[in-house]
mmCIF file as Biopython writes it, N, C-alpha, C and O atoms, coordinates in Angstrom:
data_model
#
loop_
_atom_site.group_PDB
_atom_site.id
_atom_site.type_symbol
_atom_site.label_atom_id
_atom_site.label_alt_id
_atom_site.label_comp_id
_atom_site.label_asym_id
_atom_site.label_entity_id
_atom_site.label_seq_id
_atom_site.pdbx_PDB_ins_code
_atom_site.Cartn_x
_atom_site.Cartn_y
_atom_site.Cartn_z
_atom_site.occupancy
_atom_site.B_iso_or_equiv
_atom_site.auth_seq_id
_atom_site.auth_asym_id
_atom_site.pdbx_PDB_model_num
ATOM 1   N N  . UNK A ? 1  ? -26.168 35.783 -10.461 1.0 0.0 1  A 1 
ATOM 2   C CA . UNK A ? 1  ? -24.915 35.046 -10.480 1.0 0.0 1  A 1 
ATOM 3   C C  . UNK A ? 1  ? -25.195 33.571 -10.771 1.0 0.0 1  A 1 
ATOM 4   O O  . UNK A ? 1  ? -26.099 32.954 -10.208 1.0 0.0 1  A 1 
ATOM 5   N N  . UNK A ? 2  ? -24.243 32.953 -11.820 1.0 0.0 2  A 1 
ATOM 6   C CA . UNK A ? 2  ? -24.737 31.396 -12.287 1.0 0.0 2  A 1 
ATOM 7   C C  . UNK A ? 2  ? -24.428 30.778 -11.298 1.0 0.0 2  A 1 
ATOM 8   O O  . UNK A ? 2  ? -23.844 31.446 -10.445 1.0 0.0 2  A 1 
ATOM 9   N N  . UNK A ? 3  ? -24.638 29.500 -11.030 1.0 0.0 3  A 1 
ATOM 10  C CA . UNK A ? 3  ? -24.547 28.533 -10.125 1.0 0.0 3  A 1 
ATOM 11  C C  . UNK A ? 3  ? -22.907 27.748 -10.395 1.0 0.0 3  A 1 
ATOM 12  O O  . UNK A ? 3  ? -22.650 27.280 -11.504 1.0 0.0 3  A 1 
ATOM 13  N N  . UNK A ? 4  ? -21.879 27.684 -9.241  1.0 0.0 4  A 1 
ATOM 14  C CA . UNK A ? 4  ? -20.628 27.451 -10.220 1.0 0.0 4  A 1 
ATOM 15  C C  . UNK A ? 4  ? -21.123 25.625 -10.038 1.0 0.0 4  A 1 
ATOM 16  O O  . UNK A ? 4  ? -22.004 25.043 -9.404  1.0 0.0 4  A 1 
ATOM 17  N N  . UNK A ? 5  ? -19.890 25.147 -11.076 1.0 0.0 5  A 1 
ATOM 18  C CA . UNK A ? 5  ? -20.242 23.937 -11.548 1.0 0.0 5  A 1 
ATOM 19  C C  . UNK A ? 5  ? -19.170 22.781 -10.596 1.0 0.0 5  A 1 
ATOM 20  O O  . UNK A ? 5  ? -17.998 23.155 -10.542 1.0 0.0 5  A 1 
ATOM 21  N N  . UNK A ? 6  ? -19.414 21.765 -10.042 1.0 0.0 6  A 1 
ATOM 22  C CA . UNK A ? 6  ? -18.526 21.260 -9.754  1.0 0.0 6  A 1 
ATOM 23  C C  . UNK A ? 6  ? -17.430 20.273 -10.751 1.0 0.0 6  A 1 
ATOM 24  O O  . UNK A ? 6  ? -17.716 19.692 -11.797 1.0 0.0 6  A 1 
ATOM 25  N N  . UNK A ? 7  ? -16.294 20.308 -10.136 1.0 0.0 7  A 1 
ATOM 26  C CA . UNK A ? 7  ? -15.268 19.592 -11.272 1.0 0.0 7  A 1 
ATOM 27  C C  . UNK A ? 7  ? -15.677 17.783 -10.747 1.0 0.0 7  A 1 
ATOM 28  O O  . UNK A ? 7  ? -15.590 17.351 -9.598  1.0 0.0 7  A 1 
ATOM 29  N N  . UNK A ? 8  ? -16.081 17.066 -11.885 1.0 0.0 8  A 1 
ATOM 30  C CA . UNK A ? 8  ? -16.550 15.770 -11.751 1.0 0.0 8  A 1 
ATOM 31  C C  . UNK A ? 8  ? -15.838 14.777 -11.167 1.0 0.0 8  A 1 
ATOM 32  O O  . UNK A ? 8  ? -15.913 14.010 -10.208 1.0 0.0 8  A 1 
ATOM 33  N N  . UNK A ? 9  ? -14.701 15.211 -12.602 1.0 0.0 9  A 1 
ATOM 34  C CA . UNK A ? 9  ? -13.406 14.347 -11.977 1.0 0.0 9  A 1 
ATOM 35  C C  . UNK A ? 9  ? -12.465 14.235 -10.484 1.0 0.0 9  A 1 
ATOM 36  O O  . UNK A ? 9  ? -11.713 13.374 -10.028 1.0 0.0 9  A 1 
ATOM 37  N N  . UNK A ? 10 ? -12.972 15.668 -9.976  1.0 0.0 10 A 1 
ATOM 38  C CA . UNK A ? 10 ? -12.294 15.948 -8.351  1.0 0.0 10 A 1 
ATOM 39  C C  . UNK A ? 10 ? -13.469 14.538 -7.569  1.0 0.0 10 A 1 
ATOM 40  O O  . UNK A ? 10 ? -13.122 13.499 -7.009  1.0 0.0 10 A 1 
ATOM 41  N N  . UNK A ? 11 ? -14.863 15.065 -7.836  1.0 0.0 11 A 1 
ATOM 42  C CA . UNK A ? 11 ? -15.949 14.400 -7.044  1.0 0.0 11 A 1 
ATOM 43  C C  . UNK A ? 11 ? -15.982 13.328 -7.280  1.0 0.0 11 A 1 
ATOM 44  O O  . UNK A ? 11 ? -16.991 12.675 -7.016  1.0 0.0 11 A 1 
ATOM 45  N N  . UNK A ? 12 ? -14.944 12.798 -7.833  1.0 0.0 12 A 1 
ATOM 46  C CA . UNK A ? 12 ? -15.035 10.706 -8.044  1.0 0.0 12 A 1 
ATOM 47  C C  . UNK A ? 12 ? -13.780 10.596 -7.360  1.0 0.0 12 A 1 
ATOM 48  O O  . UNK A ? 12 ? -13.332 9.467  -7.156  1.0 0.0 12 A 1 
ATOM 49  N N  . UNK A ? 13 ? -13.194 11.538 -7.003  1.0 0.0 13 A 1 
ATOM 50  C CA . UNK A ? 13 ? -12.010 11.050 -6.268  1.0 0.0 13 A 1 
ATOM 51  C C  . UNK A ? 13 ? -11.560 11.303 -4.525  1.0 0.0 13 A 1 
ATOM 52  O O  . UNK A ? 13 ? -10.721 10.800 -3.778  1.0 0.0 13 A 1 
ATOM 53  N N  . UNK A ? 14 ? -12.563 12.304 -4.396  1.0 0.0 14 A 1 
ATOM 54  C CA . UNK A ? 14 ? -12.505 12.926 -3.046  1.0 0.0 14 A 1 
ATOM 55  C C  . UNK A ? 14 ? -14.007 13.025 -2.948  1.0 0.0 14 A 1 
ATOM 56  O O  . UNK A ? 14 ? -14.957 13.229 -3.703  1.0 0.0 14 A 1 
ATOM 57  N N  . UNK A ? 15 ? -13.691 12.686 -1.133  1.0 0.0 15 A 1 
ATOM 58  C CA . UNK A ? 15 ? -14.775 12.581 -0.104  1.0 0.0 15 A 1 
ATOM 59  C C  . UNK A ? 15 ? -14.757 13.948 0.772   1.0 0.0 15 A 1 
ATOM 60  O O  . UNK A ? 15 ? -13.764 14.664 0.904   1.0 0.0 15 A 1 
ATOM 61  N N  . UNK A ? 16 ? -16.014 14.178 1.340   1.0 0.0 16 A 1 
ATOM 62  C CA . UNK A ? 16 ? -16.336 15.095 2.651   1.0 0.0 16 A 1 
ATOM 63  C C  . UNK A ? 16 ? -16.179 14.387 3.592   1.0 0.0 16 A 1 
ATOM 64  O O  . UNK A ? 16 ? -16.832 13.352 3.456   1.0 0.0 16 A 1 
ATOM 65  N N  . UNK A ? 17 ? -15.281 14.451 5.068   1.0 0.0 17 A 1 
ATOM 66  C CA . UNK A ? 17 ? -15.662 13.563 6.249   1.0 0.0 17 A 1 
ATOM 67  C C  . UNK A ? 17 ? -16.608 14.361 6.868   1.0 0.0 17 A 1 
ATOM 68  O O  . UNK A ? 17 ? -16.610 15.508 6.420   1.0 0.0 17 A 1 
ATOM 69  N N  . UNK A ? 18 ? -17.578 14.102 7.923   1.0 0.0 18 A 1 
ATOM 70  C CA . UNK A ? 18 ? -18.570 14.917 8.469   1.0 0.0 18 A 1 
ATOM 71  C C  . UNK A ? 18 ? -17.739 15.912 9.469   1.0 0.0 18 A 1 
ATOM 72  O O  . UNK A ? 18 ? -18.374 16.749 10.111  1.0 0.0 18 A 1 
ATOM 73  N N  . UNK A ? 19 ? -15.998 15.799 9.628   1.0 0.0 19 A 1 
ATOM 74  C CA . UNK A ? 19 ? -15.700 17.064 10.102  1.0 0.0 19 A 1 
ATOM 75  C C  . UNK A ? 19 ? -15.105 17.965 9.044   1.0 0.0 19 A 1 
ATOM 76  O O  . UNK A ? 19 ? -13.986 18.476 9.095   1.0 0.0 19 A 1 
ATOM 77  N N  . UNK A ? 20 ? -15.936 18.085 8.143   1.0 0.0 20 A 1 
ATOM 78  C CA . UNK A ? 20 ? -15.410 19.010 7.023   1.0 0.0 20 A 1 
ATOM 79  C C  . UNK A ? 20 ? -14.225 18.508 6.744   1.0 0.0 20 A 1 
ATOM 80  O O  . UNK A ? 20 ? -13.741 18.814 7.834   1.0 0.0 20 A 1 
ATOM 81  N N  . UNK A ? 21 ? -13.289 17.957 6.159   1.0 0.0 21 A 1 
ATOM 82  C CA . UNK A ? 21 ? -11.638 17.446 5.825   1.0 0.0 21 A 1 
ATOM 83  C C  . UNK A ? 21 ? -12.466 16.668 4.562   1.0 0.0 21 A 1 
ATOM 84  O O  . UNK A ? 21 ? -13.669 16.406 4.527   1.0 0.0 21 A 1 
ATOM 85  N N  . UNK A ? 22 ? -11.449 16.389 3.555   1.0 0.0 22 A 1 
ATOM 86  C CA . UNK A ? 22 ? -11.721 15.782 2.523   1.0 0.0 22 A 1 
ATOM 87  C C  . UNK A ? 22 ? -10.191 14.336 2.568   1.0 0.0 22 A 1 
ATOM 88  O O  . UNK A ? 22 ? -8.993  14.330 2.851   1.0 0.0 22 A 1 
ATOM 89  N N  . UNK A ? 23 ? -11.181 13.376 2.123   1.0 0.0 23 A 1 
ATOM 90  C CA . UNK A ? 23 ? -10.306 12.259 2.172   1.0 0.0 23 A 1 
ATOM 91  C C  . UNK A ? 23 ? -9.971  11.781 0.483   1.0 0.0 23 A 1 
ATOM 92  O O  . UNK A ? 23 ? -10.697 12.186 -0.425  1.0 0.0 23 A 1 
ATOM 93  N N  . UNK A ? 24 ? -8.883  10.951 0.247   1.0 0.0 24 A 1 
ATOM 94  C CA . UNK A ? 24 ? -8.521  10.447 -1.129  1.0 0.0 24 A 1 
ATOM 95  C C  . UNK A ? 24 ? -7.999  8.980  -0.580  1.0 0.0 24 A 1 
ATOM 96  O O  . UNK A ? 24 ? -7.578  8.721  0.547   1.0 0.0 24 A 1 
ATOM 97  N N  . UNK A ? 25 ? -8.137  8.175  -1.609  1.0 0.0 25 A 1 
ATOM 98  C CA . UNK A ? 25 ? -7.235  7.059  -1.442  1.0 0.0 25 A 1 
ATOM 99  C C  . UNK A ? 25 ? -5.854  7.217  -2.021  1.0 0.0 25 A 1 
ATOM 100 O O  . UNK A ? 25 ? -5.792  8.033  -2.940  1.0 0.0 25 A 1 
ATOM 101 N N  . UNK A ? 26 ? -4.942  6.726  -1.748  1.0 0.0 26 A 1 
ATOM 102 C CA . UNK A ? 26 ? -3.677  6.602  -2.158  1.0 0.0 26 A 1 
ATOM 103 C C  . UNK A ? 26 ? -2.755  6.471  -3.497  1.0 0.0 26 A 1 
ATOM 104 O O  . UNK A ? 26 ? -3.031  5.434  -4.099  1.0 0.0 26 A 1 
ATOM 105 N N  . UNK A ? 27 ? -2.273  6.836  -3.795  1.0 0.0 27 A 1 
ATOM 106 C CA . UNK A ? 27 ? -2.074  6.656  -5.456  1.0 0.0 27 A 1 
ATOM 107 C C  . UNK A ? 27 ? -0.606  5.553  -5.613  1.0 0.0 27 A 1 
ATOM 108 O O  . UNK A ? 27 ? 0.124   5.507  -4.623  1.0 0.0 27 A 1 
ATOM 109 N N  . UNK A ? 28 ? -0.303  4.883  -6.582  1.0 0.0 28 A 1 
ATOM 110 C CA . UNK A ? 28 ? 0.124   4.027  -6.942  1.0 0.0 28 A 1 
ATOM 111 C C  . UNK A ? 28 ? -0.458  2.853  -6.319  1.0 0.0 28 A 1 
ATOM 112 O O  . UNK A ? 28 ? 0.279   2.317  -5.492  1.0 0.0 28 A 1 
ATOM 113 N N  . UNK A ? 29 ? -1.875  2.183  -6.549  1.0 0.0 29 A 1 
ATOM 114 C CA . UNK A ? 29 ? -2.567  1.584  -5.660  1.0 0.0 29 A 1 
ATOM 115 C C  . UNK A ? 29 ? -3.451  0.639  -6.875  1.0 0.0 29 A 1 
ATOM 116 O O  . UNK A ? 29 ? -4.232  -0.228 -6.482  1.0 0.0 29 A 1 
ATOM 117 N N  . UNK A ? 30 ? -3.253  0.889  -8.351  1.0 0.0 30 A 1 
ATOM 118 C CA . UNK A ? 30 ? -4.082  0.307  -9.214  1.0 0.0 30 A 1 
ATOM 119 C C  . UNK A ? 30 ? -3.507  -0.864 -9.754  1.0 0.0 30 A 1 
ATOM 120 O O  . UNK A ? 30 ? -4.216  -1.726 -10.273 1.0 0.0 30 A 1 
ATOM 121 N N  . UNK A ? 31 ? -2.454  -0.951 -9.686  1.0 0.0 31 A 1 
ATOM 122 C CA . UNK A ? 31 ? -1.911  -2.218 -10.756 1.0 0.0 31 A 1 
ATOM 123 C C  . UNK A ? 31 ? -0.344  -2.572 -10.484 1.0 0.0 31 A 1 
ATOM 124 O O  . UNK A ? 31 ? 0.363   -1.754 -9.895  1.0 0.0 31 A 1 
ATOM 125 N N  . UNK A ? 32 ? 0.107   -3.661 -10.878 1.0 0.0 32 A 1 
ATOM 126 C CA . UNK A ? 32 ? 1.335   -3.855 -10.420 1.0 0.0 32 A 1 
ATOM 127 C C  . UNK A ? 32 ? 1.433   -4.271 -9.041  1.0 0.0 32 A 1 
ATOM 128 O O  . UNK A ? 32 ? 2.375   -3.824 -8.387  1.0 0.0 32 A 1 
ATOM 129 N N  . UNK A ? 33 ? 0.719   -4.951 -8.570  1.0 0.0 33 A 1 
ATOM 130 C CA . UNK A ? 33 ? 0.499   -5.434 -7.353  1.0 0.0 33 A 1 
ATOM 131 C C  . UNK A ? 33 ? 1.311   -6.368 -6.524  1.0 0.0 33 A 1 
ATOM 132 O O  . UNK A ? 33 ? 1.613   -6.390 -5.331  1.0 0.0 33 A 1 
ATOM 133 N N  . UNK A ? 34 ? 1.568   -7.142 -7.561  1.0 0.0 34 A 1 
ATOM 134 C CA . UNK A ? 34 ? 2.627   -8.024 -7.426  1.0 0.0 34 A 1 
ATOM 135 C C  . UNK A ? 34 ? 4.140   -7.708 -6.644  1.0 0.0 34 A 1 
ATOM 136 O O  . UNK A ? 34 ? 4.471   -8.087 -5.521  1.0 0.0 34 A 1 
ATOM 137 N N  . UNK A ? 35 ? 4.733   -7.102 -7.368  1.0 0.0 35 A 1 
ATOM 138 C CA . UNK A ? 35 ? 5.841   -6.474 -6.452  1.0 0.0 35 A 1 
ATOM 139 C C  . UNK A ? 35 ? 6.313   -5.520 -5.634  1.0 0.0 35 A 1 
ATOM 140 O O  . UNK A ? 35 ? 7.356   -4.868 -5.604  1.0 0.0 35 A 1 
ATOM 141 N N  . UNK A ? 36 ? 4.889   -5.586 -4.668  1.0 0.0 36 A 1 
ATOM 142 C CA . UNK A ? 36 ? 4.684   -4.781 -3.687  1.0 0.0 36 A 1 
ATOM 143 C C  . UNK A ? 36 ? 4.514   -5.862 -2.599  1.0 0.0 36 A 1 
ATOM 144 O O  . UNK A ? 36 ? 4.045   -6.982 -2.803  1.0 0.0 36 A 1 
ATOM 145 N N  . UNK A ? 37 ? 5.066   -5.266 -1.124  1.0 0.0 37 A 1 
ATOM 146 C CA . UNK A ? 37 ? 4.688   -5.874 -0.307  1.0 0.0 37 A 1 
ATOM 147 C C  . UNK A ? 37 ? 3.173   -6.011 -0.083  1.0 0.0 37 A 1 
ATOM 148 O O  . UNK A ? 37 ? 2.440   -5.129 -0.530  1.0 0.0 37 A 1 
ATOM 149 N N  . UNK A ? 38 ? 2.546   -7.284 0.725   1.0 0.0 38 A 1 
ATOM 150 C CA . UNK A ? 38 ? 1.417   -6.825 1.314   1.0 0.0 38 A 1 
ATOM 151 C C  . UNK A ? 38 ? 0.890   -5.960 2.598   1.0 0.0 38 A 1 
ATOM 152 O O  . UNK A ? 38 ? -0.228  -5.748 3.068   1.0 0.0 38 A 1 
ATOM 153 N N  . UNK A ? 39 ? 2.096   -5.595 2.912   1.0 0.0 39 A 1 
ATOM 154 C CA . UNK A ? 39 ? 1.864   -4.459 4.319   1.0 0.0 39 A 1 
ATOM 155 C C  . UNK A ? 39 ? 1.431   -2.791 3.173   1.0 0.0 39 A 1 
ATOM 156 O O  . UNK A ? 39 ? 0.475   -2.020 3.255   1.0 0.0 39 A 1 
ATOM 157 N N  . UNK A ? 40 ? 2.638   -2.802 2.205   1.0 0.0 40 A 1 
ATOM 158 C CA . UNK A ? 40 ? 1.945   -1.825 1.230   1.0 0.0 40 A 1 
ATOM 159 C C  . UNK A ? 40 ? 0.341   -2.126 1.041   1.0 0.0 40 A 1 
ATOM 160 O O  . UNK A ? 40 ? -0.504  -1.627 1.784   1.0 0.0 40 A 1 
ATOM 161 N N  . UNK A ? 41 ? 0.051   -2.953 0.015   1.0 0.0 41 A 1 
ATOM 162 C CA . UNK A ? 41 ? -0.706  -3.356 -0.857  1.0 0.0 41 A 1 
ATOM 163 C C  . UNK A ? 41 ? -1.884  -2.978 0.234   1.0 0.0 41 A 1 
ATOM 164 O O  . UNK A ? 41 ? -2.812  -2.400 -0.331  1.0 0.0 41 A 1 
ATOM 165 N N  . UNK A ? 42 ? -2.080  -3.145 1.588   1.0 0.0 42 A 1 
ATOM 166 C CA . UNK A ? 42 ? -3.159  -2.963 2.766   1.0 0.0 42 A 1 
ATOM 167 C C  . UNK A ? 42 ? -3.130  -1.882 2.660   1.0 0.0 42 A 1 
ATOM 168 O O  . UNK A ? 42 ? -4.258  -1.413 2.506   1.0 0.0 42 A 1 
ATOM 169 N N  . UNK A ? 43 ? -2.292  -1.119 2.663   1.0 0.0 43 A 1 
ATOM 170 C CA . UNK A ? 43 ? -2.303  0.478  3.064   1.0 0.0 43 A 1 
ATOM 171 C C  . UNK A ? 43 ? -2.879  1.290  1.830   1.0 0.0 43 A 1 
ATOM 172 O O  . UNK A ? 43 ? -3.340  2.429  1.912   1.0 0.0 43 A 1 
ATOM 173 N N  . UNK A ? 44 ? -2.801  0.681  0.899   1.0 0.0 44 A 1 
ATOM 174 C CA . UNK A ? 44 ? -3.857  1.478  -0.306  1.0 0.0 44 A 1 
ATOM 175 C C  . UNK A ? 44 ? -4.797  1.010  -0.412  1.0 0.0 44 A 1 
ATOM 176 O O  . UNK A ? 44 ? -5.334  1.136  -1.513  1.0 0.0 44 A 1 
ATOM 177 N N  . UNK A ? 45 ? -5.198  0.568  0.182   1.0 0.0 45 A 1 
ATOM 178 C CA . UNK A ? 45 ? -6.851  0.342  0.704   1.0 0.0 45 A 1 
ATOM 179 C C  . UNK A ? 45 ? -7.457  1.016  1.546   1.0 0.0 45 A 1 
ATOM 180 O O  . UNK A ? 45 ? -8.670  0.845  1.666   1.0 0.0 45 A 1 
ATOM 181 N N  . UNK A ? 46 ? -6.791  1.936  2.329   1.0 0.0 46 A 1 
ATOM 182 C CA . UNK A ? 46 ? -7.047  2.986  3.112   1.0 0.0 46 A 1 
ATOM 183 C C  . UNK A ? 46 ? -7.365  4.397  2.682   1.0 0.0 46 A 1 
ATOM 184 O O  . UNK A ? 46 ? -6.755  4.821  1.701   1.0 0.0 46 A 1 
ATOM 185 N N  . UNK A ? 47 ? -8.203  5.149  3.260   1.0 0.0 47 A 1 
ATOM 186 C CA . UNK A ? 47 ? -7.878  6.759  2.596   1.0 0.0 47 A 1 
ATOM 187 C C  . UNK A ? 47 ? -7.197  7.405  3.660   1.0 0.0 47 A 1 
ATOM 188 O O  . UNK A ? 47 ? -6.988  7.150  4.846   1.0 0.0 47 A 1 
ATOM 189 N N  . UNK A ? 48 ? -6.833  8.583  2.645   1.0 0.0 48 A 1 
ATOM 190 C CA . UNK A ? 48 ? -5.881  9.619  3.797   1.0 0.0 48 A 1 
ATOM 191 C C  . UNK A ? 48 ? -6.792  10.818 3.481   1.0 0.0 48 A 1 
ATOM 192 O O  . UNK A ? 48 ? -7.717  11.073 2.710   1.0 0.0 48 A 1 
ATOM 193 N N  . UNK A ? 49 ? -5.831  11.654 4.792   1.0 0.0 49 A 1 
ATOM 194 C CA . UNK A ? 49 ? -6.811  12.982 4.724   1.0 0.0 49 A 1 
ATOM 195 C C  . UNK A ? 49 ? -5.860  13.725 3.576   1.0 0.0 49 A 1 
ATOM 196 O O  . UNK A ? 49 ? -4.639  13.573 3.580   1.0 0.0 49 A 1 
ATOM 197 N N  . UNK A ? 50 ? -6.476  14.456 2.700   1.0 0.0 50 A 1 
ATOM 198 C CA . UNK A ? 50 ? -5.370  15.324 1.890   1.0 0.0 50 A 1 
ATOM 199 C C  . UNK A ? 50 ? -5.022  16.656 2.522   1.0 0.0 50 A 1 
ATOM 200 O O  . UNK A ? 50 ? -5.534  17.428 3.332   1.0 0.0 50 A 1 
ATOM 201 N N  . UNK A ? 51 ? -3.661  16.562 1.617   1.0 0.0 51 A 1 
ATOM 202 C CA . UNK A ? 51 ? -2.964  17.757 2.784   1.0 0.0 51 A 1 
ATOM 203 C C  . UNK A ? 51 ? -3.490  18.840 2.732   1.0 0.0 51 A 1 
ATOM 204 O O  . UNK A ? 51 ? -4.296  19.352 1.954   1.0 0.0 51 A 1 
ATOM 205 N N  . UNK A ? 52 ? -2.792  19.288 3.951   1.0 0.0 52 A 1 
ATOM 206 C CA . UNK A ? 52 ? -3.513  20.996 4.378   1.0 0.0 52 A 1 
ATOM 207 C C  . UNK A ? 52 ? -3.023  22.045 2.754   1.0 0.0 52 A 1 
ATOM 208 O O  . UNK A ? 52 ? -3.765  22.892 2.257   1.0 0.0 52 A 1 
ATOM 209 N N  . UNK A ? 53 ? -1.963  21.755 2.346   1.0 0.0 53 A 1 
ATOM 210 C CA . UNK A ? 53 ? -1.658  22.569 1.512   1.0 0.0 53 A 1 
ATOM 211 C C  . UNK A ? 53 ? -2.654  22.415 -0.042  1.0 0.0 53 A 1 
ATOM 212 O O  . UNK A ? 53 ? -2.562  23.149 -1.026  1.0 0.0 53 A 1 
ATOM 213 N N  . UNK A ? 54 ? -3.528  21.296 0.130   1.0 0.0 54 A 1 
ATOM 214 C CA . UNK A ? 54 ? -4.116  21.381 -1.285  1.0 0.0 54 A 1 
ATOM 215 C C  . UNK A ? 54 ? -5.309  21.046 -0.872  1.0 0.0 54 A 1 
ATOM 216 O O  . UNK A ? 54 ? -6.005  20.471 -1.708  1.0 0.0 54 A 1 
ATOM 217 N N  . UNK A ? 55 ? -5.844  21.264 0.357   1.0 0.0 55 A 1 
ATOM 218 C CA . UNK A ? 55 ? -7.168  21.233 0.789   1.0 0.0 55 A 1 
ATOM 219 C C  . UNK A ? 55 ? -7.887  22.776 -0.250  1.0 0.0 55 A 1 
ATOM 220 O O  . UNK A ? 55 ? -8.868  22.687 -0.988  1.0 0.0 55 A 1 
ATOM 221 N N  . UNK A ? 56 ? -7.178  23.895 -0.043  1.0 0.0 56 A 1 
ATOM 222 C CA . UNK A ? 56 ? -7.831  25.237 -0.913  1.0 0.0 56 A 1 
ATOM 223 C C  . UNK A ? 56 ? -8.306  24.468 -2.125  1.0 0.0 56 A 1 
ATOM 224 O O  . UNK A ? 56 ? -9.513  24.358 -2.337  1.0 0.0 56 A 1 
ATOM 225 N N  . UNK A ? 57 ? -7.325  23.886 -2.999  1.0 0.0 57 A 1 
ATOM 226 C CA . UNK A ? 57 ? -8.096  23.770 -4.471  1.0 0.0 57 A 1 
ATOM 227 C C  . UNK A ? 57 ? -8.479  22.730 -4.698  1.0 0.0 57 A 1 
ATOM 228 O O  . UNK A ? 57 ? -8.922  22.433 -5.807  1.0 0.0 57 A 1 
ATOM 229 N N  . UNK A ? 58 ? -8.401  21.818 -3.600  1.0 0.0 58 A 1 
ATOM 230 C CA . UNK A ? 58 ? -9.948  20.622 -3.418  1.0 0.0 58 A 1 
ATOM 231 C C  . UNK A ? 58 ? -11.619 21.539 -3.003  1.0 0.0 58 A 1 
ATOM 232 O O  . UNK A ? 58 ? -12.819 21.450 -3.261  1.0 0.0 58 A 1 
ATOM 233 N N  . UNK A ? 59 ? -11.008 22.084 -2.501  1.0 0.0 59 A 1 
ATOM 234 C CA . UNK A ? 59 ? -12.561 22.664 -1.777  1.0 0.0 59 A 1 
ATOM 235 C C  . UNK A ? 59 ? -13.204 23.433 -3.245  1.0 0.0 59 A 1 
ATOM 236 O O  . UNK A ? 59 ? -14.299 23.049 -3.656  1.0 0.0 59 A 1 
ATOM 237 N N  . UNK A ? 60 ? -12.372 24.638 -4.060  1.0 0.0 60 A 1 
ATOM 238 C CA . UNK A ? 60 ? -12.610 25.152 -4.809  1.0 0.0 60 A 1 
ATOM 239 C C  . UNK A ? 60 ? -13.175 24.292 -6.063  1.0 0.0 60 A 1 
ATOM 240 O O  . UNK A ? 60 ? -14.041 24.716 -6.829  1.0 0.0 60 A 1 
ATOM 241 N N  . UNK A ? 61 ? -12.384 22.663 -6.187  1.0 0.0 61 A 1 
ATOM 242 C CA . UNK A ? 61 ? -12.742 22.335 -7.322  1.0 0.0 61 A 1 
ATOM 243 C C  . UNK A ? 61 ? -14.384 21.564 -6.656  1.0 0.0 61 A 1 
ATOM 244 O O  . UNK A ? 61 ? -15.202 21.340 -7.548  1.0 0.0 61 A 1 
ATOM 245 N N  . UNK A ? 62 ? -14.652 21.340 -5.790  1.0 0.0 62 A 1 
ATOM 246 C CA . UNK A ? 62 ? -15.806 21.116 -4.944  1.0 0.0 62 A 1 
ATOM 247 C C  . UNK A ? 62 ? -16.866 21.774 -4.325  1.0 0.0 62 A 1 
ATOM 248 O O  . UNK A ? 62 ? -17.159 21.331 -3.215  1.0 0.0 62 A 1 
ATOM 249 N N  . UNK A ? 63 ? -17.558 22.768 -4.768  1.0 0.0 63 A 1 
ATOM 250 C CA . UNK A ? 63 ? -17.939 23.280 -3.956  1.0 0.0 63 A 1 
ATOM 251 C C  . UNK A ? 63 ? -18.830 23.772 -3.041  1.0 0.0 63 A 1 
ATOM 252 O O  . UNK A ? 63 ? -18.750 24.569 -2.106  1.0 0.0 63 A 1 
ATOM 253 N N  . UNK A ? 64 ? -20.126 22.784 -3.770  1.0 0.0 64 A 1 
ATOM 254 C CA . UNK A ? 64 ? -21.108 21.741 -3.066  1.0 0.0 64 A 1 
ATOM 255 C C  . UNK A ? 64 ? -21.009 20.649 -2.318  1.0 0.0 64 A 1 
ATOM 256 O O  . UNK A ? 64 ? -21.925 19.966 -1.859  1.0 0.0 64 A 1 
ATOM 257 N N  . UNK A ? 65 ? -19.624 20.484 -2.192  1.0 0.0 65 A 1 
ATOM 258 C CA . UNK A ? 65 ? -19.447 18.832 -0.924  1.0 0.0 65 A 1 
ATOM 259 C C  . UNK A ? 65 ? -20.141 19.159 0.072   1.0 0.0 65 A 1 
ATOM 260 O O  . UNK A ? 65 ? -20.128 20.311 0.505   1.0 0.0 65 A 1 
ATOM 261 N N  . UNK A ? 66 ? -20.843 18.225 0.583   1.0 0.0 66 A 1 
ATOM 262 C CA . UNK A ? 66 ? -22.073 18.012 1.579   1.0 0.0 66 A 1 
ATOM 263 C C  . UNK A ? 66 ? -20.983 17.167 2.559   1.0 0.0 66 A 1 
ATOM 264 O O  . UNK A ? 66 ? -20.467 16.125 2.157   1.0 0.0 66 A 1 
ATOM 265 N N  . UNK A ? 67 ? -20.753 17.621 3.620   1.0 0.0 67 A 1 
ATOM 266 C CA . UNK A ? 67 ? -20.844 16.743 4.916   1.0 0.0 67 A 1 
ATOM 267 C C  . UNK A ? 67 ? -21.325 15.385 4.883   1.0 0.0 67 A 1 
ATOM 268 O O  . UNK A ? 67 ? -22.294 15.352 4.124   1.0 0.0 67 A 1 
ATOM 269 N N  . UNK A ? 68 ? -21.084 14.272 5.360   1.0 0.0 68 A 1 
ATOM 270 C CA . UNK A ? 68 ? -21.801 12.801 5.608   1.0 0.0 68 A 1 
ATOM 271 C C  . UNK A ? 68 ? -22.106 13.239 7.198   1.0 0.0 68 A 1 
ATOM 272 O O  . UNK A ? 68 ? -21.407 13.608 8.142   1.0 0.0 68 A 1 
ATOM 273 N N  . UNK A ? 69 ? -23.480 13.004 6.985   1.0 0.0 69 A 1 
ATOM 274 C CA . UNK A ? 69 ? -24.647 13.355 8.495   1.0 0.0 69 A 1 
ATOM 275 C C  . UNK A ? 69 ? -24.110 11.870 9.517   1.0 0.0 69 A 1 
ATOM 276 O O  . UNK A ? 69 ? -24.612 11.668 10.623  1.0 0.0 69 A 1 
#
């Protein structure tokens, strides 16, 4: 059986936390900064956990994610 391949583009965008959960940063967070508050503008600087409902085809498009020890 071949070795499956991971999707690249998932692995530049999502993290492993060391309790297994995968984290993302926030989207609408690149540009246009300006007419956003800065209580926003802080909060996409943060990651979130991604949801339970699309954790399956994060994991699938991942499927060598290593834990952080």
């Amino acid at each position: 059986m071949p070795k499956m391949k991971t999707n690249r583009g998932a692995a530049k965008r999502f993290q492993r936390t060391a309790r297994g959960k995968f984290v993302r940063y926030r989207s609408c967070g690149g540009h246009l900064m300006t007419g956003k508050t800065p209580r926003r503008r802080r909060r996409f600087r943060r990651k979130v956990t991604v949801a339970r409902v699309d954790r399956k085809g994060v994991k699938k498009l991942l499927p060598y994610a290593r834990r952080k020890s």
